[in-house]
C-alpha positions as CSV (number, residue, x, y, z in Angstrom):
1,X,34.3,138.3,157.4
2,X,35.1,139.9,153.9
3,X,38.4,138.9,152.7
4,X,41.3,141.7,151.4
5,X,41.1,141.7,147.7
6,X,44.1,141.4,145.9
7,X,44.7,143.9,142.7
8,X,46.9,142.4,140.2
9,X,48.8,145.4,138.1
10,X,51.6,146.1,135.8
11,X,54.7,147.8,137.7
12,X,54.6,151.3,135.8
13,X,53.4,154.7,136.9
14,X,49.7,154.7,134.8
15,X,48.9,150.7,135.4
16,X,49.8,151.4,139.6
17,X,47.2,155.0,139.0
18,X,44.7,152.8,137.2
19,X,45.0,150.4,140.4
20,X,45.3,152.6,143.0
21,X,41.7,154.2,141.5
22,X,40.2,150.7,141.5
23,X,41.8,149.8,144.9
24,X,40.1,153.3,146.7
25,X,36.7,152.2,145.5
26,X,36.8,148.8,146.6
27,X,34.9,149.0,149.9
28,X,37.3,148.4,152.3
29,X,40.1,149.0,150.1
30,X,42.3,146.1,148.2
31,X,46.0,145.2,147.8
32,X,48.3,146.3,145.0
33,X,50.7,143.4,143.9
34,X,52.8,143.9,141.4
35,X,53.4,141.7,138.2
36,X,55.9,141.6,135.5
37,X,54.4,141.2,131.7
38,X,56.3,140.0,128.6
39,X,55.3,143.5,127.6
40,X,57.7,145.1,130.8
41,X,60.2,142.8,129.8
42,X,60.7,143.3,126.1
43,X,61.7,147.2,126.0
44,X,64.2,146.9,122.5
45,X,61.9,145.9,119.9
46,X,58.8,147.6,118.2
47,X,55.8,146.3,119.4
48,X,54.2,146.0,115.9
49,X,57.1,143.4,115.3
50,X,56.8,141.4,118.6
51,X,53.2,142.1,120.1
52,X,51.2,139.0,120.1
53,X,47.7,138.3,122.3
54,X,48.1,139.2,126.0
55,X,51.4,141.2,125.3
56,X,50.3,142.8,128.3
57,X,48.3,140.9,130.2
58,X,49.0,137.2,129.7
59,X,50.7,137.0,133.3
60,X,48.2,138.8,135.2
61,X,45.5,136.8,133.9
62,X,47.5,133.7,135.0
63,X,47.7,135.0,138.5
64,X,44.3,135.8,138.4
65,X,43.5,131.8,137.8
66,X,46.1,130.9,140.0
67,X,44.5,132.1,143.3
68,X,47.1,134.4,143.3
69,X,45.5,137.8,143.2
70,X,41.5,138.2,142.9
71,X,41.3,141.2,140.5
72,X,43.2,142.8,137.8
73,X,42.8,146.0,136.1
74,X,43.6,146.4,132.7
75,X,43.8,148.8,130.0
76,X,41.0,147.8,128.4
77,X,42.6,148.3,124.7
78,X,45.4,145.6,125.8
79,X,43.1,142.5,126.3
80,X,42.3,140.3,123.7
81,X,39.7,140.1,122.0
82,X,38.6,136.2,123.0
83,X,37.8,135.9,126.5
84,X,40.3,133.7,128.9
85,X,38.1,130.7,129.8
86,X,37.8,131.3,133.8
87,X,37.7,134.8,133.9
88,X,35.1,137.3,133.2
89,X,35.1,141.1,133.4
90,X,33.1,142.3,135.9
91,X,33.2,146.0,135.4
92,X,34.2,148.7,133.1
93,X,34.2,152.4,134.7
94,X,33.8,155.3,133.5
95,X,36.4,156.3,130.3
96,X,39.0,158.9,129.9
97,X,39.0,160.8,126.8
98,X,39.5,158.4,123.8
99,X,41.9,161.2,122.2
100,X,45.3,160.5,120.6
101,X,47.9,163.5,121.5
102,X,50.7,164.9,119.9
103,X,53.0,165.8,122.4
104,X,55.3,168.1,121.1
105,X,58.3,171.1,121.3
106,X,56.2,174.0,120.3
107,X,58.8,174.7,117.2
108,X,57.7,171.0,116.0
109,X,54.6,172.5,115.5
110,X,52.8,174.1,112.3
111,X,49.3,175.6,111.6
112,X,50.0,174.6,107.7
113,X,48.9,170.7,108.8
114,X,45.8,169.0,110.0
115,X,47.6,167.1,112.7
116,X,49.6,170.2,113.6
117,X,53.1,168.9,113.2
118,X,55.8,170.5,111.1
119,X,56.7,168.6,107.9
120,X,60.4,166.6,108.4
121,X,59.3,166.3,112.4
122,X,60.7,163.2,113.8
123,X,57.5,161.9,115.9
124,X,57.7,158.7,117.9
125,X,54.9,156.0,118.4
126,X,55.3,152.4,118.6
127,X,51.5,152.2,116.9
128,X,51.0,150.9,113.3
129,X,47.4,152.5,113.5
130,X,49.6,156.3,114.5
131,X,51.9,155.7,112.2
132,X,49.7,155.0,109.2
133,X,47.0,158.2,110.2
134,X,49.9,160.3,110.8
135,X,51.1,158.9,107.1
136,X,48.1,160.2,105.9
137,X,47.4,163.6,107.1
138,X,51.1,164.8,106.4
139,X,54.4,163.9,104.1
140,X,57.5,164.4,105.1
141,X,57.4,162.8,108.4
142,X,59.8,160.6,110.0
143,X,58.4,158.0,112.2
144,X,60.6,156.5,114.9
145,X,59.3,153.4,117.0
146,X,59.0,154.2,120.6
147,X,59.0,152.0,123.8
148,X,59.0,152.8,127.6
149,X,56.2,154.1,129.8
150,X,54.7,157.4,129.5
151,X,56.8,159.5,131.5
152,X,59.6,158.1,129.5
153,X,58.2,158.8,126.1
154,X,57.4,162.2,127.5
155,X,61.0,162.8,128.1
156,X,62.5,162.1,125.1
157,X,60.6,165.5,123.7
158,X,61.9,167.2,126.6
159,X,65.5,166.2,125.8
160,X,65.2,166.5,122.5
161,X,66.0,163.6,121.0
162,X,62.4,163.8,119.5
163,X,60.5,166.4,118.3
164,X,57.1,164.4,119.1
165,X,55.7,161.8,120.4
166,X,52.0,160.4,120.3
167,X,49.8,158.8,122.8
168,X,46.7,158.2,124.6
169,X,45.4,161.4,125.8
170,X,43.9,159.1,129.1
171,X,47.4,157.8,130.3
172,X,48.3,161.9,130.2
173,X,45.5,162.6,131.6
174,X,45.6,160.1,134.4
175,X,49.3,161.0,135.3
176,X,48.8,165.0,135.4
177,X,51.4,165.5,132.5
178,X,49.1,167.0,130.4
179,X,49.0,170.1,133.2
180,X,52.4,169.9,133.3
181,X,53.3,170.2,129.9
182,X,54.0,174.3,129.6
183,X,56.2,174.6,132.6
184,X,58.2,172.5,130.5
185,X,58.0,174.3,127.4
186,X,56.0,171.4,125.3
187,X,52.5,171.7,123.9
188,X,49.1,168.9,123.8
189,X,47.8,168.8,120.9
190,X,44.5,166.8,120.9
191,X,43.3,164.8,117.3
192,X,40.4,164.9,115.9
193,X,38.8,161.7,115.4
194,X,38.5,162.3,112.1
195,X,42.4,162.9,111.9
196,X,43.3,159.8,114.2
197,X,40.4,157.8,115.1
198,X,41.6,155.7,118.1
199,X,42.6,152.2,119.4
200,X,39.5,150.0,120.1
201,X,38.9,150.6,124.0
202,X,41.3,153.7,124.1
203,X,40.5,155.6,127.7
204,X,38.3,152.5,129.1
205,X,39.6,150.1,132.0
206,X,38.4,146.8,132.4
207,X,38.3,145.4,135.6
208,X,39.0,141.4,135.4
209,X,37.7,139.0,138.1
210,X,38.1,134.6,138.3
211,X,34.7,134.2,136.8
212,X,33.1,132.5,140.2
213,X,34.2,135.3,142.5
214,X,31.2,136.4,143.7
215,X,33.0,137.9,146.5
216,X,34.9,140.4,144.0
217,X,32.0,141.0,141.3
218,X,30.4,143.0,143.9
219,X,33.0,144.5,145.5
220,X,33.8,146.3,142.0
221,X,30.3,145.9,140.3
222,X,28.9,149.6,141.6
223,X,32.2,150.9,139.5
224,X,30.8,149.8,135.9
225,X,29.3,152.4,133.8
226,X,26.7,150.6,131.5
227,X,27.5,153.0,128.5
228,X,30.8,152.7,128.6
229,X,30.8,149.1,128.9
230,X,28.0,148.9,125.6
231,X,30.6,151.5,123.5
232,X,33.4,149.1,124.3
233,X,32.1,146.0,123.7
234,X,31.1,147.7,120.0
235,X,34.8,148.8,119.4
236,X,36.2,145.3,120.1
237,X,33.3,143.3,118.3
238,X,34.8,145.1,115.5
239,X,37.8,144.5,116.1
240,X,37.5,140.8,116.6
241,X,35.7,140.8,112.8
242,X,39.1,142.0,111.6
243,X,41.3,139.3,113.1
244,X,41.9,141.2,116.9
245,X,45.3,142.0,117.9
246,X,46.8,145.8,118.7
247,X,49.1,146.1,115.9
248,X,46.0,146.4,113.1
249,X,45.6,149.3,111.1
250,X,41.6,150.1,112.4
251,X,41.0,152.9,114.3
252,X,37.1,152.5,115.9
253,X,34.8,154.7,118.3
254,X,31.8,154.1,119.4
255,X,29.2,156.4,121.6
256,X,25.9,155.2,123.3
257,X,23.3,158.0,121.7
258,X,20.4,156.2,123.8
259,X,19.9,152.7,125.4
260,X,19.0,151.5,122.0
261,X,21.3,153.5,119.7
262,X,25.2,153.8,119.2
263,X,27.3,155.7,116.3
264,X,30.4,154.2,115.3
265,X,33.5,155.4,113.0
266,X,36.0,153.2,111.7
267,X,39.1,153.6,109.8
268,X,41.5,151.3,108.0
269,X,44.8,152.8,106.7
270,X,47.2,151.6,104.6
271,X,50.6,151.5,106.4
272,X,52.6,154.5,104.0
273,X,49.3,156.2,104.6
274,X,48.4,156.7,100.7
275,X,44.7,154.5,101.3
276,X,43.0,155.9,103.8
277,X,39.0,154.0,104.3
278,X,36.6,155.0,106.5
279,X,32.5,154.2,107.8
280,X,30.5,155.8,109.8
281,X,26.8,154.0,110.8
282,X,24.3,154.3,113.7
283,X,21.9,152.0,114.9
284,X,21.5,149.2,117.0
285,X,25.2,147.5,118.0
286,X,24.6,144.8,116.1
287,X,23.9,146.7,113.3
288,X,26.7,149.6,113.4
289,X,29.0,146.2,114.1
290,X,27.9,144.3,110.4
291,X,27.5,147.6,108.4
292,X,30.9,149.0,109.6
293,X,32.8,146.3,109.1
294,X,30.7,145.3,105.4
295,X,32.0,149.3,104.5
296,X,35.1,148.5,105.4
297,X,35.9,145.0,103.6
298,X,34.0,146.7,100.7
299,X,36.8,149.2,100.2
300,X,39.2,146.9,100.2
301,X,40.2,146.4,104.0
302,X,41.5,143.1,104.2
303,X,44.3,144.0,102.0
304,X,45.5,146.1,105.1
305,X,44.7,143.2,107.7
C-alpha cells in the first residue's frame, strides 16, 4: 500500500502556496507539516548581515534526514549551492516569472528613471543584489532593509511607511497580490533584466527528496520540467564559481534555446552601484558557465565577491 507522503514547508503564506501546489499533484495527495527556519526566527536583522548557507532551509533538510517528513519544497534560490549528502532533488516544476518588481504608491513613481521610481524614494529590500542594481539605475535613493513575508512587505507601502518595496515578481504572483494591487491604490512595476537581472533560481521550486526514496522520486518525478531544471542548474553553477551564498552581488538568467543551447546574462555590481559589469554568452552550459564567469572575473568581479 502507498504510504502518505509527508511535505516539509516553511510556516508563511507563499512556502504553505508552494506546498499546497506540490501536495495537489502528489498522486494521492501528501501532508503539509510545518517547520520553523533560523530564517522565521531571526526577523530584526538584515539578511545580508546574518544570512549564511541554509538560512532557510537548514531545518527542513534535517527533517528530511531524520525520517521526519519525506519531501520538502523549497525556493529554489534559497538552497545552497553544495548538495546535503543524503538528499537529492528530485524535481524542479515549471518557473514563475524570474522578474524583480517594484511595488510601489503610484506618486513614488516617475517616467524620468529606468526603474521607474522617483528620485529620494525610500524603497525597501533586504537584497544586496536590489540594492546595488537599484544603486545603479538611479541616485538619490534611500534604501531601507526589509524583513517579514510578502504580505507584510506589501503592507508597509500600503501604510506608508515606504514608498516601495522590491521583490520576486513569483511570490506576487503565487499569492494573487499582483491582481490585487489597484484596489489598493499601488502599482507593479516589472524590471527588465537588463535593469535588475535576478537571484540565481528566482521563480523555480525545487522539490527535495532523502536520496533513496524511491517511493517519493516518483510520486513528484512527472512534476519536473527538464528546461527548467537545465536553466537552473546553469544559474547556480555560476553561482557556485563565485563563492555561493544569497547575499552576492550577481544577478544570473539563463534560458534553454534548444536541448543543446542556453543564453545566459550575468551581472556583478558594486554595492553603491557606481561599477556595474555585465556578460552575456550562449552555447552549450558548460560553455555559457566558463565564458560568463571568465567575463566577469575579467572586469574585475572578485573585488565585489
Amino acid at each position: 500500500m502507498r504510504r502518505k507522503l509527508r511535505i516539509g514547508s516553511r510556516g508563511s503564506d507563499l512556502a504553505l502556496w508552494q506546498a499546497r501546489y506540490v501536495a495537489e499533484r502528489v498522486p494521492g495527495g501528501a501532508e503539509i507539516i510545518v517547520i520553523k527556519t533560523r530564517g522565521d526566527a531571526i526577523q530584526h536583522l538584515s539578511l545580508d548581515k546574518v544570512e549564511g548557507k541554509g538560512f532557510f532551509t537548514k531545518e527542513i533538510e534535517a527533517a528530511l534526514l531524520a525520517n521526519e517528513v519525506d519531501i520538502a519544497v523549497h525556493s529554489y534560490k534559497d538552497l545552497p549551492t553544495d548538495e546535503t549528502p543524503g538528499l537529492a532533488i528530485a524535481a524542479v516544476p515549471e518557473r514563475a516569472p524570474v522578474h524583480d518588481v517594484i511595488v510601489a504608491k503610484v506618486d513614488a513613481l516617475s517616467h524620468a528613471t529606468t526603474t521607474g521610481l522617483a528620485r529620494h524614494a525610500r524603497v525597501g529590500t533586504s537584497s544586496l543584489r536590489r540594492k546595488a542594481q537599484l544603486a545603479a539605475t538611479i541616485d538619490a535613493l534611500e534604501t531601507v532593509d526589509l524583513r517579514g513575508n510578502v504580505p507584510t512587505r506589501v503592507r508597509k507601502v500600503e501604510d506608508g511607511e515606504l514608498d516601495a518595496v522590491v521583490l520576486a515578481e513569483a511570490g506576487l504572483e503565487r499569492l494573487g497580490i499582483i491582481d490585487a494591487a489597484p484596489a489598493k491604490g499601488l502599482m507593479v512595476k516589472r524590471l527588465p533584466l537588463e535593469v535588475m537581472t535576478p537571484a540565481a533560481a528566482q521563480g523555480a521550486l525545487a522539490i527535495q527528496i532523502r536520496a533513496n526514496d524511491d517511493e517519493a522520486r516518483a510520486g513528484v518525478a512527472l512534476m519536473n520540467d527538464s528546461a527548467v531544471r537545465r536553466a537552473v542548474a546553469v544559474e547556480r553553477s555560476l553561482l557556485a564559481r563565485f563563492g555561493g551564498g544569497c547575499h552576492l552581488p550577481l544577478g544570473v538568467s539563463c534560458r534553454a534555446v534548444d536541448a543543446n543551447t542556453v543564453e545566459l546574462i550575468a551581472t556583478v555590481t558594486s554595492p553603491d552601484g557606481s561599477d556595474r559589469l555585465g556578460a552575456h554568452t550562449i552555447g552549450d552550459e558548460t560553455k555559457t558557465v566558463e565564458e560568463a564567469h571568465a567575463m566577469l572575473v575579467t572586469q574585475g568581479a572578485l573585488r565585489y565577491l
